[in-house]
N, C-alpha and C positions, 0 to 999 in steps of 0.2 A: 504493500500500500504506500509506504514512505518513498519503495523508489519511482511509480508512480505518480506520484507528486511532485517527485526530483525533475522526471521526464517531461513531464507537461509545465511545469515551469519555465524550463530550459527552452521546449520549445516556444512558448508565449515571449521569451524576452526576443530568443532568432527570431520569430515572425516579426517583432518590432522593429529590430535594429535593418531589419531586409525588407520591411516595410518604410522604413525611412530613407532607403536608397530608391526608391519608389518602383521595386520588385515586390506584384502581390507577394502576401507571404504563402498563401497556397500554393505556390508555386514549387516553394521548397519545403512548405509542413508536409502536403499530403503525398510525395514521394517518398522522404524520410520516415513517414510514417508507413506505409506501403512495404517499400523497398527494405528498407534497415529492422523498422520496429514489426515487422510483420502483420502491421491493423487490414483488413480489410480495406478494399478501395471505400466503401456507403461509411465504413467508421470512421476512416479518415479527413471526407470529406465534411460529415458531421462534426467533429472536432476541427474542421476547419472555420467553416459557416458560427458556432458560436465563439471561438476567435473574433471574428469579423464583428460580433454586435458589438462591446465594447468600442473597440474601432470607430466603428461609423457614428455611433453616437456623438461618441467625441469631436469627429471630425465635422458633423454635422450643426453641433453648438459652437463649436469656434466660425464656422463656416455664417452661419445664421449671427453670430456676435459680430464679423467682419462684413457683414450685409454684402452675402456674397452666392444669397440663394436669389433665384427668380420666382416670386411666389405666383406667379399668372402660373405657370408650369410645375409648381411642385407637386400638387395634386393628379393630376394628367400623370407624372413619372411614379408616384408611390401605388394609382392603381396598375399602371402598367409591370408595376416592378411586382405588386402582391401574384399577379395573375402568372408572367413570367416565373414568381416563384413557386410556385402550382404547380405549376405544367411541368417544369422542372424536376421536382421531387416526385410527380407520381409517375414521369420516364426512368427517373432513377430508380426508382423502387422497382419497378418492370423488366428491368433491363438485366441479366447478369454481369458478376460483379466481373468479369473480365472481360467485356464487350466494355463496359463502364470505361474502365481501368486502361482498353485501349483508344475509346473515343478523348479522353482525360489527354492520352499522350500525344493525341492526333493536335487536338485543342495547344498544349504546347508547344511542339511543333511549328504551326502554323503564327502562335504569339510571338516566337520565337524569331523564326523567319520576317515578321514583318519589323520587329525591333531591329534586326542586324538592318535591314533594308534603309527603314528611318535613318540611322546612324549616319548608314555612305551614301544618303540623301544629305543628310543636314553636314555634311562634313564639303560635300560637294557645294555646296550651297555656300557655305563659312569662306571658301578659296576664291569664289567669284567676287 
């Protein structure tokens, strides 16, 4: 139980500090957890997602304190985002866990790909 505690601590402070280089942290929780700790892809991703609420909260009150929401449109993005998260979870739940696991990698992949692209975009860009 204690090193369970050890574990998820550790990972809560990685996901911050990798969240502050503005790399989601699931990027690197739910592999690690996958890969090394052996959770499930649905637990891992679970333990990702409640990571993420303290987060957002946060980010959403300094964001609303720095008047830096559009409120014409926040209602419009939170139904979209509740239903989004619906639909989400009950593919996840449908899906097996390594079809999951490799849709998850595809998903990478492809974020991946388009951040190196961004880079020797903006680098090409910086030179003109």
């Amino acid at each position: 139980e204690i090193a369970s505690c050890l574990v998820g601590s550790e990972m809560c402070i990685r996901d911050r500090i990798i969240g502050g280089m503005g790399i989601g942290g699931g990027t690197i929780l739910i592999p690690i957890m996958t890969i090394f700790l052996g959770f499930d892809q649905k637990t891992a991703q679970a333990v990702n997602l409640i990571y993420f609420i303290p987060t957002a909260i946060t980010a959403l009150t300094i964001h609303i304190k720095n008047k830096q929401i559009e409120k014409n449109n926040l209602w419009l993005l939170i139904v979209f985002g509740i239903i989004g998260t619906i639909i989400g979870t009950l593919c996840a739940l449908k899906l097996d866990d390594t079809i999951l696991r490799k849709c998850f990698s595809v998903f990478l992949l492809i974020v991946g790909a388009y951040e190196i692209y961004k880079g020797f975009k903006a680098k090409n860009t910086n030179k003109n």
